[in-house]
C-alpha positions in Angstrom: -8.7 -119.7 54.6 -7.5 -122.9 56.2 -6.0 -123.4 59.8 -3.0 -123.8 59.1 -3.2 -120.1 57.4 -5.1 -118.2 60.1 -2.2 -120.1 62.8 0.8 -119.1 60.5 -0.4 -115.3 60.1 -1.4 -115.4 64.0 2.1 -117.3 65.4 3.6 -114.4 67.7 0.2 -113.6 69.2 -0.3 -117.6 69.9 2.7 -117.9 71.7 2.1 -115.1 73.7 -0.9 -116.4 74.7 0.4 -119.4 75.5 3.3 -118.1 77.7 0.9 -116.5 79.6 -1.0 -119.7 80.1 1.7 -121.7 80.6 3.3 -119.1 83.2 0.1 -119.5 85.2 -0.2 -122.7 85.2 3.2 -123.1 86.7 2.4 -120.6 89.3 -0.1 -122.5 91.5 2.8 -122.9 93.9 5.6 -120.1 94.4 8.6 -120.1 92.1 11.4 -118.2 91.4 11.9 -116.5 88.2 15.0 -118.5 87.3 13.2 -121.4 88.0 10.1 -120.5 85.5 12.8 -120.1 82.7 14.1 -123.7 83.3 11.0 -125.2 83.8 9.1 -123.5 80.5 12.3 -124.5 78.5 12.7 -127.9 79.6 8.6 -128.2 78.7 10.0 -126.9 75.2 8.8 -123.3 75.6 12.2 -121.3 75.6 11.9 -117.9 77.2 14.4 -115.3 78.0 14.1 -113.3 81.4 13.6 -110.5 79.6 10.2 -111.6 78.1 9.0 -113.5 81.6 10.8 -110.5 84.0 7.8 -107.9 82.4 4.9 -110.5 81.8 5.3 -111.6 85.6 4.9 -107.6 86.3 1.8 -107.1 83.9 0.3 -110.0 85.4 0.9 -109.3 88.8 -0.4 -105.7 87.8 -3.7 -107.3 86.8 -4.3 -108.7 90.1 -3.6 -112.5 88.5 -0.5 -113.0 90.9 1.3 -111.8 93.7 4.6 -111.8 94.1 7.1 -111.2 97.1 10.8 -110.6 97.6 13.3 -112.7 99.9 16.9 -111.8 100.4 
């Protein structure tokens, strides 16, 4: 099996992976949601809110983020 294969069968799970990375890698400094979609697009990672909106919860869930509300 070559690694072009094993990537091919394993896409979806890669790119979840690397959302997840990519989403905490941004996070070092405070952003706004909005602003993550923008940003992970522009880096040529498109994302719609309503795949960030829930990964921002698990990860937050975890303990690997905090997040805060302003009006």
């Amino acid at each position: 099996m070559t690694i072009d294969t094993l990537i091919e069968q394993n896409k979806s799970e890669l790119r979840r992976g690397l959302i997840v990375l990519s989403t905490l890698a941004l996070l070092k400094q405070p952003h706004y949601g909005y602003a993550l979609i923008q940003t992970l697009e522009k880096k040529g990672m498109p994302i719609e809110g309503n795949t960030l909106y829930p990964l921002l919860r698990r990860l937050e869930k975890k303990g690997l983020l905090k997040s805060e509300w302003e009006v």
